[in-house]
C-alpha positions as CSV (number, residue, x, y, z in Angstrom):
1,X,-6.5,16.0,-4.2
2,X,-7.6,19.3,-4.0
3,X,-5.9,22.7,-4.8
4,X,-7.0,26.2,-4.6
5,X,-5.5,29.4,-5.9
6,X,-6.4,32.9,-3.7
7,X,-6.1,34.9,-6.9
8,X,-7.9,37.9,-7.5
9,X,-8.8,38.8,-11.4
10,X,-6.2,41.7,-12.2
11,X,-3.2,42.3,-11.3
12,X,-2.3,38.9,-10.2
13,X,-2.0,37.9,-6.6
14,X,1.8,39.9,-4.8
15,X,4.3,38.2,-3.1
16,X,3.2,39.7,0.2
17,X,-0.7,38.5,-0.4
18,X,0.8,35.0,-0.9
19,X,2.8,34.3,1.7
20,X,0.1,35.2,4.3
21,X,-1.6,31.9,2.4
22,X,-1.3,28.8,4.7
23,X,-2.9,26.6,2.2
24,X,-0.7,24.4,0.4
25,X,-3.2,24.2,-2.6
26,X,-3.4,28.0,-2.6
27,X,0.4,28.3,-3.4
28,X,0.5,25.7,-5.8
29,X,-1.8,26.0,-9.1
30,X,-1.9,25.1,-12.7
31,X,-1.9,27.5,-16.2
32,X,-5.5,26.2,-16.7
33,X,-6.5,26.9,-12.5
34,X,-5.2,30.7,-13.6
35,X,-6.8,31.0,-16.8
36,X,-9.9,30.3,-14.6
37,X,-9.2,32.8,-12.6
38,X,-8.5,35.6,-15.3
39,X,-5.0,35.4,-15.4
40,X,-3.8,34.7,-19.1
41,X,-0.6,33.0,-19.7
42,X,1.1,36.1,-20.5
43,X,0.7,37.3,-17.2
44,X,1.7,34.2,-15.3
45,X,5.0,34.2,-17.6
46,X,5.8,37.8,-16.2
47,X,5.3,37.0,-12.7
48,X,7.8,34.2,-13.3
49,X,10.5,35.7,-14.8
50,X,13.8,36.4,-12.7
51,X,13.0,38.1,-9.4
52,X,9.8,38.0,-9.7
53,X,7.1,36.4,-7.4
54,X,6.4,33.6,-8.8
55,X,7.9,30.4,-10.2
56,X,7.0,27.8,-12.5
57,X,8.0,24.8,-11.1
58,X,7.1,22.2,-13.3
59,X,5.3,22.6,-16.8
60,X,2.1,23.8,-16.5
61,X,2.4,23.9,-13.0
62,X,3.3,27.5,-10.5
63,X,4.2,27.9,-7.4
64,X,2.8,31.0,-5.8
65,X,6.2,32.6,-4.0
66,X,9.9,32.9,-4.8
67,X,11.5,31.0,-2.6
68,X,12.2,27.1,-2.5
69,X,9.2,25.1,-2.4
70,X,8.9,23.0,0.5
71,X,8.0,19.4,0.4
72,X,4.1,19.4,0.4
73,X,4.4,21.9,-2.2
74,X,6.4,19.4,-4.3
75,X,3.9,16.5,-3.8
76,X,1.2,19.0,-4.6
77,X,2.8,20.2,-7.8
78,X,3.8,16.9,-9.1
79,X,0.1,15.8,-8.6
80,X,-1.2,19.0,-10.3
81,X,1.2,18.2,-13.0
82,X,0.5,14.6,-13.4
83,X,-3.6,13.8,-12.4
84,X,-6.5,15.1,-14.4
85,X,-8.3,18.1,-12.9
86,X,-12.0,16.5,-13.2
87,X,-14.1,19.6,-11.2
88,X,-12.3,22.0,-13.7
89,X,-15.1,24.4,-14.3
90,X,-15.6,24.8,-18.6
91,X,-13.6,27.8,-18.3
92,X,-15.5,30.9,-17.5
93,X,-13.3,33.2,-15.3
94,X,-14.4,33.4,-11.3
95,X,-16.7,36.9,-11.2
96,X,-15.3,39.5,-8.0
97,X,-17.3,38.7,-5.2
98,X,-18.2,35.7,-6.5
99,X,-16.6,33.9,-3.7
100,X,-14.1,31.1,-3.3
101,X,-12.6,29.4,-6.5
102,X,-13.0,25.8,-7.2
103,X,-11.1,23.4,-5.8
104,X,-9.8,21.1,-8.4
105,X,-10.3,17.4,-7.9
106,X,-7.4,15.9,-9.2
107,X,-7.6,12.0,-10.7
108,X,-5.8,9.1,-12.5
109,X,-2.8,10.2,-10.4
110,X,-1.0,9.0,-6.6
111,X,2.0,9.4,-4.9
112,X,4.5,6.3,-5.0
113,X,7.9,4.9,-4.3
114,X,9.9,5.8,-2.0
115,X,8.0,9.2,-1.3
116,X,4.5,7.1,-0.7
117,X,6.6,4.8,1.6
118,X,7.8,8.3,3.7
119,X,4.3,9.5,3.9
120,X,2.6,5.6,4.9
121,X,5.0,6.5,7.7
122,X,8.3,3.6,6.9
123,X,11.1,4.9,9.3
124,X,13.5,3.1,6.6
125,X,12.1,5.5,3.4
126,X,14.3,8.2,3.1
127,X,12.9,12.1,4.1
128,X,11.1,13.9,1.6
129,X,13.1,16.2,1.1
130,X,16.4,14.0,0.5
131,X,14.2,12.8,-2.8
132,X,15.7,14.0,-6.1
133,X,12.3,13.0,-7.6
134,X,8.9,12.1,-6.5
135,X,6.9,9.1,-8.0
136,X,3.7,9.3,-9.6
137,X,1.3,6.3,-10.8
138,X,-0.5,7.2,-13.6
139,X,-2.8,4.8,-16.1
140,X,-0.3,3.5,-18.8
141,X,-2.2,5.2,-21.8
142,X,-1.5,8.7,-20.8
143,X,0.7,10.6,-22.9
144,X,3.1,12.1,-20.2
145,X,6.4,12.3,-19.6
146,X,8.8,13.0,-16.2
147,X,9.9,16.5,-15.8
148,X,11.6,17.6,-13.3
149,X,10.9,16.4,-9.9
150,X,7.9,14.6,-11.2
151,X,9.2,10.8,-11.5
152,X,5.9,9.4,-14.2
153,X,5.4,5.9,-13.2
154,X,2.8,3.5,-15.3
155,X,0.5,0.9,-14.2
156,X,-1.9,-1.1,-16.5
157,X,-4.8,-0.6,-13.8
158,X,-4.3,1.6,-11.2
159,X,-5.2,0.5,-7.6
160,X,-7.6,2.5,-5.0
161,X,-5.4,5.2,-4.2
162,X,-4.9,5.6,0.0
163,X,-4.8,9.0,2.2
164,X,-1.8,9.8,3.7
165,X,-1.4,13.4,4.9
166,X,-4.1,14.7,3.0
167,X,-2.3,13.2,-0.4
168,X,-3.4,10.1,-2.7
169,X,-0.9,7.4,-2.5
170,X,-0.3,3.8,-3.6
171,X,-1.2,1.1,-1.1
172,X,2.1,0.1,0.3
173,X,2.5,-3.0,-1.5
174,X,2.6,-0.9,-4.9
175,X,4.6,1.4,-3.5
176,X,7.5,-1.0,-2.8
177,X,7.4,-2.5,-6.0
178,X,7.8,1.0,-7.7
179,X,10.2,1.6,-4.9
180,X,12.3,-1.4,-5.4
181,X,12.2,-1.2,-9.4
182,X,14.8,1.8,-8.7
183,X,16.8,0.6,-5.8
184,X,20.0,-1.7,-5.9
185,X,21.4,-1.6,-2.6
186,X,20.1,-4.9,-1.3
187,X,20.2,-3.7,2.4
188,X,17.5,-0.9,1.8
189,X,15.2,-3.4,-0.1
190,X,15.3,-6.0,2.7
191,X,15.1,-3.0,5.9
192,X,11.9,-1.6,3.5
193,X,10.5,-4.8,3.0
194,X,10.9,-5.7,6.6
195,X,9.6,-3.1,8.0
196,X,6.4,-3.1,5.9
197,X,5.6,-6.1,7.0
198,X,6.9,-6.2,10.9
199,X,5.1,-2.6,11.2
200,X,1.3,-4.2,10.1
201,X,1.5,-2.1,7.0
202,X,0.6,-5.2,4.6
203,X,1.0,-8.7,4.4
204,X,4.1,-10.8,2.8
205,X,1.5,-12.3,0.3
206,X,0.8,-9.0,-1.3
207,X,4.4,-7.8,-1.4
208,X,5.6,-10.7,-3.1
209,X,2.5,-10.4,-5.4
210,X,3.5,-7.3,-7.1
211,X,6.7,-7.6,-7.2
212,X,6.2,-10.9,-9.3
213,X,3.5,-8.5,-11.4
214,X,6.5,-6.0,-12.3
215,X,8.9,-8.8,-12.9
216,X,11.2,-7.7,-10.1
217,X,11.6,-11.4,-8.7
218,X,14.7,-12.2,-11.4
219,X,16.8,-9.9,-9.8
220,X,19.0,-11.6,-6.9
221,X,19.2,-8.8,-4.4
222,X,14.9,-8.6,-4.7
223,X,14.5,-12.5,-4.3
224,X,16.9,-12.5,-1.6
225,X,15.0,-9.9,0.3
226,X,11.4,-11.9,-0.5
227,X,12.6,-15.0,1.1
228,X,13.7,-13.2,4.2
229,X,10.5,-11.6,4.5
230,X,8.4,-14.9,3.6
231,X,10.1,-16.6,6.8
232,X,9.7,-13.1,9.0
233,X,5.8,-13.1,7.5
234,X,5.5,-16.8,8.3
235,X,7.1,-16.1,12.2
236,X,4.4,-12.8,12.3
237,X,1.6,-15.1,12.0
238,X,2.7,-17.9,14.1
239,X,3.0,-15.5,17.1
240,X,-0.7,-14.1,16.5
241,X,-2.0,-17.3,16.5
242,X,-0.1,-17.7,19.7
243,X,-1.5,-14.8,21.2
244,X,-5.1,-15.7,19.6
245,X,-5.1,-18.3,21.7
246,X,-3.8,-17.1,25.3
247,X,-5.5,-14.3,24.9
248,X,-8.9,-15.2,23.8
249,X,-8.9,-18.6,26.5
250,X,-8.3,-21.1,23.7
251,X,-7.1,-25.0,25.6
252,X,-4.0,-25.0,24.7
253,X,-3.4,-27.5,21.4
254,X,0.0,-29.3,20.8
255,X,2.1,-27.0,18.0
256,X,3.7,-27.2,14.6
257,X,2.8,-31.3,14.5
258,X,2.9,-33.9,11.7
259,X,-0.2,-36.3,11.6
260,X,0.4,-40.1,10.5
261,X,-1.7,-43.2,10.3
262,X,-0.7,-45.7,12.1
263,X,1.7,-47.7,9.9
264,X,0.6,-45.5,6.9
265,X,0.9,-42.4,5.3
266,X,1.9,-38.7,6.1
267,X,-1.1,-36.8,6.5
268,X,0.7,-33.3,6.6
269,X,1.5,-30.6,9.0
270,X,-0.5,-28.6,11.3
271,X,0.4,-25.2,13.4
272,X,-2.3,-26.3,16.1
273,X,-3.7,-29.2,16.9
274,X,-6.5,-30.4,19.7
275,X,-6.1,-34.4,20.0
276,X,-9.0,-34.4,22.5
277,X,-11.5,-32.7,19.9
278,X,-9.7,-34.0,16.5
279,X,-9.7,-30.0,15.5
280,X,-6.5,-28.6,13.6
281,X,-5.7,-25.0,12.5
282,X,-3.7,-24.7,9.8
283,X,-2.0,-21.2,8.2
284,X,-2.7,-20.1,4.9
285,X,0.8,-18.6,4.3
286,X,1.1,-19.5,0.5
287,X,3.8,-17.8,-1.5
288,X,2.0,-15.8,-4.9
289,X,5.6,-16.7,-6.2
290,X,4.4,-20.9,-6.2
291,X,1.4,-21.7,-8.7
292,X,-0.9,-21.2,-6.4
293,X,-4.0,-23.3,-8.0
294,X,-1.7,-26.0,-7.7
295,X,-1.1,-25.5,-4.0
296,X,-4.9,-24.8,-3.1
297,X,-5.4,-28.1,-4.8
298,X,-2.7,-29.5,-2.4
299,X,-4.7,-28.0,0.5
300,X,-8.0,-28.9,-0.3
301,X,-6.7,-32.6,-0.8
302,X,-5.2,-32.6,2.5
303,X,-8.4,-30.4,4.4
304,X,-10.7,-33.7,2.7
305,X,-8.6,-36.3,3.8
306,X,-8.2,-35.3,6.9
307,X,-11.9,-34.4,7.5
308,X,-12.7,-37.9,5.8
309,X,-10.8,-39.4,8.9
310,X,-13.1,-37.2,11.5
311,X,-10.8,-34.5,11.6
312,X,-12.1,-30.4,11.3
313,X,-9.3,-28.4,10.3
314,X,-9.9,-24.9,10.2
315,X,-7.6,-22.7,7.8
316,X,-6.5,-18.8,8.9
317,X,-4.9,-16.4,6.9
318,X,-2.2,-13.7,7.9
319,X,-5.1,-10.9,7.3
320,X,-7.7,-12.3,9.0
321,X,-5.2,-13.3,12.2
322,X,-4.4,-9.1,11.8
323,X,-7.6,-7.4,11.4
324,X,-10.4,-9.9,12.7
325,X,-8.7,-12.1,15.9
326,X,-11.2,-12.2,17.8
327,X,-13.9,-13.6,15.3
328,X,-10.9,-16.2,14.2
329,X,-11.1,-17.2,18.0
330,X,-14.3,-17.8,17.9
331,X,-14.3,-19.9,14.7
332,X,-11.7,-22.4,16.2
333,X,-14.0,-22.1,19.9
334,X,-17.0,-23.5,17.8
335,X,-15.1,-25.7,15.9
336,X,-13.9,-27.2,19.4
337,X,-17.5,-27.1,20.9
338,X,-18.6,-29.0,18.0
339,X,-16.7,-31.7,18.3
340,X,-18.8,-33.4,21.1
341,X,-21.5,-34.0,18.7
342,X,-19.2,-35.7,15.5
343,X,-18.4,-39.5,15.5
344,X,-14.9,-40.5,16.9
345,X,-12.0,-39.5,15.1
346,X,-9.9,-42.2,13.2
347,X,-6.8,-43.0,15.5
348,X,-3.6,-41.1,14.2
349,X,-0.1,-40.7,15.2
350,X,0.9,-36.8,16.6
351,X,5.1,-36.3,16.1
352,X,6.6,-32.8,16.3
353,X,7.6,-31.0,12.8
């Protein structure tokens, strides 16, 4: 994130000069930003004191005009106050005429919670400015603690921060977890969660992923929530396979069908399945909270069976079905054209699920 401060070298910047500023990052700036540009902290202390033109709004961190500061001033500040300036010249004040100041890079700090959520654009995260606080992921090492509005969340590795409005923020999946950590009301949790996933904003695997990372699942209200949004995940998916096939001229397969030998064994259950060709699609909708080496083992068994008995079965995941249809439609269309060249199929029984 970048932030930029107008200031001159002496006298510091007046109230008029600033508010002419449309520049977020020019109204917001640090006590090392102003050392940069001349100001000592004797000076920035003055022009904060009562009345004055400027405030300090969280340690180390000034906001450039008197008034209240407006919610992209608060993100702004509680980044400056929270991530690492790492374009920070060494120090050496900006020279008159020297043109414009640096514009400080700021790292090892995003927006999350509830306030990440807002900006990823969730209708069910409250408004900015209704937020007491705003959360901040920051490496776990750091030696810093919440002030103020700044709300310091920790994460052992910190994932690729996102863009949203111009500001870092956590990938919505993070950003729930952090979210939910604070909530109780299990309403909220579930209309947050649901929305997330309804809305394309990430899949139900990677929600219930970190939540299981920050140990949220032992709490009733959370695991209520995650089993409501499994099954809405689960219905997501089945209707994009339904739609990958009407609208990318699929034949039409018999759905959500158990296979059996004749006489014998279960073979398992399919989403899709072509008879004619002996070509099933199956959905990878695995739950992170399930050991999931266990139940890829369970699916490879069943995948070599099957195929063992002439049958191709082709696995999709919720992802792929989201971001790359078309080239799932045309995995399942070869699968189908192939099938002209392969050996019969062993006789089984088709019975709805």
């Amino acid at each position: 994130m970048n932030h930029n401060t107008p200031l001159p070298q002496v006298p510091p910047a007046s109230p008029r000069s600033v508010r002419r500023l449309p520049d977020v990052r020019r109204r917001v700036t640090t006590a090392a930003q102003l050392r940069v540009q001349g100001v000592a902290p004797a000076e920035a202390n003055e022009q904060c004191r009562p009345g004055g033109p400027w405030q300090q709004i969280l340690p180390g961190v000034y906001l450039l005009h008197p008034g209240p500061p407006t919610s992209e001033e608060r993100l702004h500040a509680v980044l400056a106050y929270a991530g690492r300036d790492t374009s920070a010249p060494t120090g050496v004040p900006a020279q008159p005429g020297g043109g414009e100041p640096h514009r400080p890079v700021y790292e090892e700090a995003m927006i999350t919670g509830l306030a990440a959520l807002n900006l990823h654009g969730l209708a069910s995260a409250p408004p900015l400015p209704s937020l007491e606080h705003i959360d901040v992921l920051v490496p776990r090492p750091r030696r810093l603690r919440s002030a103020g509005c700044a709300h310091v969340v920790r994460a052992s590795t910190l994932p690729a921060p996102e863009q949203a409005t111009g500001v870092p923020v956590a990938p919505v999946p993070r950003a729930l977890a952090d979210a939910v950590a604070q909530l109780t009301d299990a309403g909220v949790v579930r209309r947050l969660l649901s929305e997330a996933v309804r809305g394309g904003h990430c899949e139900p695997a990677a929600v219930v992923r970190e939540l299981t990372e920050a140990r949220l699942l032992s709490r009733p209200h959370v695991v209520d929530a995650v089993d409501s949004l499994i099954a809405e995940g689960r219905a997501i998916t089945e209707e994009r396979l339904y739609t990958m096939v009407r609208e990318h001229g699929l034949p039409d397969p018999v759905w959500n069908v158990d296979l059996r030998l004749p006489g014998g064994p279960h073979l398992g259950g399919l989403d899709a399945y072509w008879p004619e060709h002996a070509v099933a699609v199956e959905l990878d909708t695995r739950a992170p909270r399930q050991d999931e080496d266990a139940l890829w083992s369970e699916y490879a068994r069943k995948r070599e069976h099957l195929e063992r008995l002439g049958i191709t079965v082709v696995y999709l995941t919720p992802r792929k079905l989201r971001d790359a249809m078309e080239q799932q439609a045309a995995v399942v269309r070869t699968a189908l054209m192939a099938s002209v060249d392969r050996d019969p199929s062993a006789y089984v029984v088709v019975l709805p699920r």
